[in-house]
C-alpha positions in Angstrom: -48.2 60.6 -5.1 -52.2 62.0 -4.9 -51.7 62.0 -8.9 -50.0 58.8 -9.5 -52.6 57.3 -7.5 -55.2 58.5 -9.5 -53.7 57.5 -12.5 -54.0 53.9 -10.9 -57.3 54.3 -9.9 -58.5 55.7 -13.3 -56.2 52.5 -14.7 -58.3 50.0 -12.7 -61.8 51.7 -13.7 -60.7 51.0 -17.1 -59.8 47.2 -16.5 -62.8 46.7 -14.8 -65.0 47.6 -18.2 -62.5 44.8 -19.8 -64.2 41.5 -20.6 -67.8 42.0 -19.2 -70.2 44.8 -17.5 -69.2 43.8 -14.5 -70.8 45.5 -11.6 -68.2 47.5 -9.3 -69.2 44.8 -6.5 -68.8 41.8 -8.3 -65.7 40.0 -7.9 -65.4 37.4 -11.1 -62.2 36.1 -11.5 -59.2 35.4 -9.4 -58.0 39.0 -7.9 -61.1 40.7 -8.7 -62.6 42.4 -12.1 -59.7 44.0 -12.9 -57.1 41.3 -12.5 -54.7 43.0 -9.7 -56.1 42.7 -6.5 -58.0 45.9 -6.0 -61.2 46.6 -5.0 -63.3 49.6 -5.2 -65.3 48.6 -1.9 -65.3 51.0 1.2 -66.2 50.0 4.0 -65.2 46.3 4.1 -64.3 45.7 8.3 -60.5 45.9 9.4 -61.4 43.7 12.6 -63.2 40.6 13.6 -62.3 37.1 15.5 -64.0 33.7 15.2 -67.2 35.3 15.8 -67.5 39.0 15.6 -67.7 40.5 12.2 -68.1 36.9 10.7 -71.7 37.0 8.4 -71.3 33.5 8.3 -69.4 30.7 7.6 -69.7 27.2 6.1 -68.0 23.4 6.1 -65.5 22.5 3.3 -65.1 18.9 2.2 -61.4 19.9 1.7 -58.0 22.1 2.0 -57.4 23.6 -1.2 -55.6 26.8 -2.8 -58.6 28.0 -4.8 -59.8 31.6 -4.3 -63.6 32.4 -4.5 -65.4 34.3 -7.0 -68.8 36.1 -6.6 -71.8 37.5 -8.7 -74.5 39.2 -7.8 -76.0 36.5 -4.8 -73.8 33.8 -6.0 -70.3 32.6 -4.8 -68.5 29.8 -6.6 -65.3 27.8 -5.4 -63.5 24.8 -6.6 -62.6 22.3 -4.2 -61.8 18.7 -4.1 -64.3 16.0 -2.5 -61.7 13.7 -1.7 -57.8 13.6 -1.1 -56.9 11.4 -4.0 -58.7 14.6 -6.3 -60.9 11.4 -8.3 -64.1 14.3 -7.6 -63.2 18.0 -8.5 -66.1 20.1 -8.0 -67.5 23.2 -8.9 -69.4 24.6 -5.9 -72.3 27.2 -5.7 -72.6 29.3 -2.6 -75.6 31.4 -1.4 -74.0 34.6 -0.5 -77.3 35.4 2.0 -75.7 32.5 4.3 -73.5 30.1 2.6 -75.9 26.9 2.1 -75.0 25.4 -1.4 -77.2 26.3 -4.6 -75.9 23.6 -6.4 -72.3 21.1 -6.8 -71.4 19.6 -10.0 -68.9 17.2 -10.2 -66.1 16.0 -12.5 -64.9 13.1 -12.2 -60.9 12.3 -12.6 -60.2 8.3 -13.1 -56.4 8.7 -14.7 -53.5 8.1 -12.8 -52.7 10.0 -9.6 -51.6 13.7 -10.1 -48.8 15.5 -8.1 -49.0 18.1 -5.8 -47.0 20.0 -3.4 -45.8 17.8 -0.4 -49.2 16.0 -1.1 -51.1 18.0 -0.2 -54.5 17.7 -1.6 -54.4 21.0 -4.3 -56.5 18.9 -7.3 -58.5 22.3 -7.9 -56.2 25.2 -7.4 -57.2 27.4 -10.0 -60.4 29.8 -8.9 -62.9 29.8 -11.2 -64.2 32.5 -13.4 -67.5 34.2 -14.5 -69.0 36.7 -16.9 -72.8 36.6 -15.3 -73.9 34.0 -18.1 -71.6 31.1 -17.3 -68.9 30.1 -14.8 -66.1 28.5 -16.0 -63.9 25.9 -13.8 -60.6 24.4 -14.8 -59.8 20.8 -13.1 -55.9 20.0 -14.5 -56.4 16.7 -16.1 -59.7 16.4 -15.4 -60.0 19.3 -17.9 -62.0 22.6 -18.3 -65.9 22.8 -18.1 -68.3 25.6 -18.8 -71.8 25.7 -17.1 -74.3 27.8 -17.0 -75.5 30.2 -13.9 -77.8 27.1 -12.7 -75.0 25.0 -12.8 -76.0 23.3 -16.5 -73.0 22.4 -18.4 -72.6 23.6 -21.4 -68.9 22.3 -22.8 -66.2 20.0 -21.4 -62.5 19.9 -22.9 -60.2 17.3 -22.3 -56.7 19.0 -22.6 -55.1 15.9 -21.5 -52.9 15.1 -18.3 -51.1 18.4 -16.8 -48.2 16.5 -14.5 -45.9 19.0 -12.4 -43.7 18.3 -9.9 -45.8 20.6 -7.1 -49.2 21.1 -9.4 -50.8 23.5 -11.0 -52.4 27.1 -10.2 -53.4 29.5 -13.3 -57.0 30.5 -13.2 -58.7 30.6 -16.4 -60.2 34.3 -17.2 -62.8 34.8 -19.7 -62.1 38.4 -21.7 -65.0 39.4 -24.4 -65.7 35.8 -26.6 -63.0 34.4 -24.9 -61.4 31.7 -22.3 -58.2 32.4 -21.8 -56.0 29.7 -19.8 -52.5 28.8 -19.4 -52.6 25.2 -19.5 -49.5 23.4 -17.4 -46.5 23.8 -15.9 -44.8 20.4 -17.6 -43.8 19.4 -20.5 -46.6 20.2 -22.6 -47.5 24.0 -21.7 -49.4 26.0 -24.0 -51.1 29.7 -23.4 -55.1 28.5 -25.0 -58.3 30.3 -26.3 -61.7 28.8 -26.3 -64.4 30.3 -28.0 -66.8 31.1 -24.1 -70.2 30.0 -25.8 -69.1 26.9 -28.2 -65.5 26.1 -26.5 -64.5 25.8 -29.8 -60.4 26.2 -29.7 -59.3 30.1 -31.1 -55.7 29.6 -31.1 -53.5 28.2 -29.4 -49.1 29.2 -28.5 -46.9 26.3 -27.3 -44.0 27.2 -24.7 -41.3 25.3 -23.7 -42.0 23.2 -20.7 -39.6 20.7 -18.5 -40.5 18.4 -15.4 -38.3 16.5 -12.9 -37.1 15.8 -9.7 -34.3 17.6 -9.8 -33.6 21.2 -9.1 -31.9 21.9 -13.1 -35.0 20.8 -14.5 -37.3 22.6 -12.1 -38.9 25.4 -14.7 -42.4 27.1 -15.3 -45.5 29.1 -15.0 -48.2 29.0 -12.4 -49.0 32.3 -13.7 -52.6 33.7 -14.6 -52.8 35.5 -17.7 -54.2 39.4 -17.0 -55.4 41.1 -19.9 -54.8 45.3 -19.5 -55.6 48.1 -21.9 -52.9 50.3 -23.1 -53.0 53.2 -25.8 -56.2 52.4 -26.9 -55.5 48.5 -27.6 -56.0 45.6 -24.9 -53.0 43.4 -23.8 -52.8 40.2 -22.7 -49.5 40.2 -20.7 -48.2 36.4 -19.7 -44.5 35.5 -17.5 -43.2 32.6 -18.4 -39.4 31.2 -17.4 -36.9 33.7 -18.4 -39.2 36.3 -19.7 -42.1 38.3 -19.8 -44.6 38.8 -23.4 -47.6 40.5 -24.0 -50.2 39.3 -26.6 -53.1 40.3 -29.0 -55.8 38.7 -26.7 -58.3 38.0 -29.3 -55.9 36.5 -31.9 -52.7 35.5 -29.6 -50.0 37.4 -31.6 -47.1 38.3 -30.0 -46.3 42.0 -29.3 -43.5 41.9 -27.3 -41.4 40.1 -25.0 -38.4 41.3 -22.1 -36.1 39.2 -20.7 -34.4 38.4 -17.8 -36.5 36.5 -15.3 -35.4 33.4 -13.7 -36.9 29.5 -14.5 -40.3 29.2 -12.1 -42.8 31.9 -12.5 -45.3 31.9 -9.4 -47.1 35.2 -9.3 -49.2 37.1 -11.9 -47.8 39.7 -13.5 -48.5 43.7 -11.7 -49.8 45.7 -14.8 -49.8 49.3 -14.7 -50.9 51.9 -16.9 -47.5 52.8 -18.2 -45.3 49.2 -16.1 -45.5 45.9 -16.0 -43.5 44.1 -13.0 -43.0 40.2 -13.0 -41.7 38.6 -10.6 -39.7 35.2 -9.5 -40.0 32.4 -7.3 -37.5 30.4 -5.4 -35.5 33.2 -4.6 -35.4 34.1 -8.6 -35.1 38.1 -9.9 -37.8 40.8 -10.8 -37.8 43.0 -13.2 -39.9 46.0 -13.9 -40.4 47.1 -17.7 -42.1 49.7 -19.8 -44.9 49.1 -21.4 -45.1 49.5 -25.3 -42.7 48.5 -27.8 -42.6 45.6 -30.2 -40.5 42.9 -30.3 -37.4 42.0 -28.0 -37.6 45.2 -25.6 -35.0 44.2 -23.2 -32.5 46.6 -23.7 -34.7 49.5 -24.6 -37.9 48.9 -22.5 -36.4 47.2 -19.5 -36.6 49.8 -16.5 -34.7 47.9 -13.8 -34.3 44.3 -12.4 -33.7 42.8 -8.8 -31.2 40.1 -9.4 -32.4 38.1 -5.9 -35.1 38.3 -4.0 -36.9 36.3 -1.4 -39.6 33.6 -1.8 -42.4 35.0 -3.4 -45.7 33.3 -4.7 -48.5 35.6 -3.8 -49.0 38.4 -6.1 -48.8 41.8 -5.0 -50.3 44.9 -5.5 -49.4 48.3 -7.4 -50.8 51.7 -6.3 -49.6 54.8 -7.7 -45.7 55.1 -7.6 -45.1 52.1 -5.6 -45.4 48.3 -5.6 -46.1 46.3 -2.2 -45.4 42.9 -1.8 -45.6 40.0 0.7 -43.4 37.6 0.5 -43.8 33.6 1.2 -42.3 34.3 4.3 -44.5 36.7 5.9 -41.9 39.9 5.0 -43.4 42.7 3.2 -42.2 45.2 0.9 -42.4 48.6 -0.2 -40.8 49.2 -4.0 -40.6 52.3 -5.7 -42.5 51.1 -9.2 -39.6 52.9 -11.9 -36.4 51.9 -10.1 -36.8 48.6 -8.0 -35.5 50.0 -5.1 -37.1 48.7 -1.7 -38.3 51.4 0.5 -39.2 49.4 3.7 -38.6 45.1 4.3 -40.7 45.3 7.6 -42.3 40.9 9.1 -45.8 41.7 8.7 -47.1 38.2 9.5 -46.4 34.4 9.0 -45.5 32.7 5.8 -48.3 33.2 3.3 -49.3 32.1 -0.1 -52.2 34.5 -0.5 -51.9 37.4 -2.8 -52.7 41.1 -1.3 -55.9 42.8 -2.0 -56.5 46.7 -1.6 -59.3 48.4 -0.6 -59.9 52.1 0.9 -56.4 52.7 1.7 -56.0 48.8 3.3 -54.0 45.5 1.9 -55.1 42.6 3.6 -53.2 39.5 3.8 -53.6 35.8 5.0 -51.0 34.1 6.5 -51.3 29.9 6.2 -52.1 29.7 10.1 -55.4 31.7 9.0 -53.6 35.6 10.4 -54.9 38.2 8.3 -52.7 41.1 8.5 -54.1 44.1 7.3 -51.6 47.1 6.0 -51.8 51.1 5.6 -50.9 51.0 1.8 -48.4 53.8 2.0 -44.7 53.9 1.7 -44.7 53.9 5.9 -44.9 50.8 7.3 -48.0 50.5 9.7 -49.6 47.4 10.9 -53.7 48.5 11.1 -55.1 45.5 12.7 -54.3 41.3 12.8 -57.3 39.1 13.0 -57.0 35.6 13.5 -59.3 32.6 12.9 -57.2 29.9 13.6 -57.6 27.4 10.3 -54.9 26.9 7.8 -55.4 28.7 4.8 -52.9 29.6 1.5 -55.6 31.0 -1.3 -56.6 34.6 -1.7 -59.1 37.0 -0.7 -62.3 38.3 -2.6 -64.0 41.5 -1.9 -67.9 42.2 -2.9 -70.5 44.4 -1.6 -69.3 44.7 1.8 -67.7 41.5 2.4 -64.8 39.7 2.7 -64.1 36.3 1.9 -61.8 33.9 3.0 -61.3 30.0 2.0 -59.4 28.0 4.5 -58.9 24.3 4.9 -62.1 23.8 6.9 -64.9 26.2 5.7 -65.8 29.0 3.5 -65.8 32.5 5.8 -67.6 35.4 5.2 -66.5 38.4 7.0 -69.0 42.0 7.4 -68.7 44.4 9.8 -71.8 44.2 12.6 -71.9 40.5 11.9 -72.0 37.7 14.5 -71.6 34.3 14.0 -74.4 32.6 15.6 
């Protein structure tokens, strides 16, 4: 295993050189430099309550599922500034102690939006940074570039994005380019901007359905996460029924594998050598070989669950093994070449969160605001459950010693040999 996890570790080193120079401590898009949750930080505190181990922590104007993103002394989170989403806003953060640098607003004035049970999720994707500009995407409000000062620099109008329960996928900015997967719905399209003009690169259509009932329920709420592999980058995307990977700069397809089921919540796990995708709503996994060209199915395939539990958070793979938390609070421990589940042990409440890795830990927030945080091993062992007691379902971020955490009520920054005052 000491090898293997290496190999994942030298893997993630190169990811994090993808894109940007991004410093080791920086944590600029949704799941961290490297796309896949895992952090290079030591140190970050296993423990702390409402006060203890809490740097600081700062008033919301809203619930939302949008992760924070930080560079250098700067935080930036998207959050709505009322319930009806009409004001979507792009919010700066001082990471010293949380006052706000600056807030830019877009305003929405088309018709209502859907999201889950109501629920007030207008700004759900995190936003994304490369040190020169921070880019935000709004749904139908549309994308918007600014600058570090919070100086806008381009606006698109993609049009309305209408979904039964929302939308989630993060825009990611990789070398010249914004990549975003615009939808779920009935018009869904993988997109490239050009990240200093937002000039449109290319552009690839997918087939996209919305309704009320459960035949026509279909999508993805995935984030795109570009990965290198034999000396080429990949831009790998799961969308119903299958899984592709792309030329990032020019969108041409390099290969697809089938057999995933119709909804497509979590990011796809890259690997060095494996990429794992898996379902909502109960749907399969699969986990597949990387490489190839074309339809790989049958030749690259390398196993698939056929039913699984609820699973939207992303999880996390280190060396030989993938660990996952499910919606409902269950966590898992798969070997990464067979599929085969090593331990189902309740490690918490129902989450939405994805995991997040760092010095041997996952951490994990459940939605009553639980973090649970993990040995990652293939033994289950529980290491420490802190709670703060506010509703939360985004994800962790990791930089330079801290820990943040968005919930419905404030912004939380958590360092060991903190107090809140």
């Amino acid at each position: 295993m000491r090898n293997q996890l290496h190999k994942s570790i030298l893997f993630t080193s190169m990811m994090l050189s993808l894109g940007c120079a991004a410093n080791a401590d920086n944590w600029p898009n949704w799941r961290g430099a490297a796309m896949n949750g895992i952090s290079a930080e030591k140190g970050l505190p296993v423990t702390w309550t409402e006060t203890e181990n809490v740097r600081w922590k700062v008033p919301l104007a809203g619930g939302g599922m949008s992760t924070p993103i930080v560079w250098g002394d700067q935080i930036f989170l998207t959050q709505a500034l009322d319930k009806a989403g009409t004001h979507r806003a792009l919010t700066c953060f001082s990471r010293k102690d949380g006052h706000v640098i600056w807030q830019q607003d877009t305003e929405f004035k088309g018709p209502k939006e859907s999201t889950y049970e109501g629920e007030p999720h207008y700004c759900s994707a995190s936003p994304t940074t490369d040190g020169e500009r921070v880019v935000a995407f709004f749904a139908s409000a549309g994308l918007v570039c600014y600058n570090m000062k919070g100086n806008q620099q381009w606006f698109k109008d993609l049009g309305r994005c209408e979904q039964l329960w929302g939308t989630a996928s993060s825009p990611v900015i990789y070398k010249n380019l914004v990549l975003l997967n615009f939808g779920p719905g009935e018009r869904s399209f993988l997109i490239a901007f050009d990240k200093k003009s937002g000039d449109e690169k290319w552009r690839i259509t997918v087939p996209g359905k919305f309704g009320t009932s459960q035949k026509d329920w279909m999508g993805s709420w995935s984030t795109p996460i570009v990965s290198p592999h034999e000396g080429h980058d990949e831009l790998v995307m799961a969308w119903p029924g299958e899984v592709k990977s792309y030329e990032p700069l020019s969108g041409k397809e390099l290969w697809t594998c089938k057999g995933l089921g119709q909804l497509e919540y979590t990011s796809p796990l890259v690997s060095a050598d494996t990429v794992v995708q898996m379902s909502g709503f109960g749907g399969p996994a699969i986990g597949v070989k990387r490489g190839g060209s074309g339809d790989v199915t049958e030749t690259h395939r390398l196993w698939r669950e056929e039913k699984a539990g609820q699973r939207i958070g992303s999880g996390i793979i280190l060396g030989d093994y993938i660990y996952m938390l499910n919606e409902n609070g269950v966590a898992q421990c798969i070997e990464l070449k067979t599929g085969k589940s090593l331990w189902n042990e309740r490690a918490t409440t129902s989450t939405w969160g994805s995991l997040l890795y760092a010095d041997g830990r996952l951490y994990a927030t459940s939605q009553r605001g639980e973090t649970v945080v993990l040995a990652a091993k293939p033994v289950f062992e529980v290491l420490a459950r802190n709670n703060i007691g506010e509703k939360t379902i985004s994800s962790m971020a990791a930089s330079n010693g801290d820990l943040f955490i968005r919930t419905y009520e404030h912004l939380w920054c958590i360092r060991s040999g903190s107090s809140a005052e």
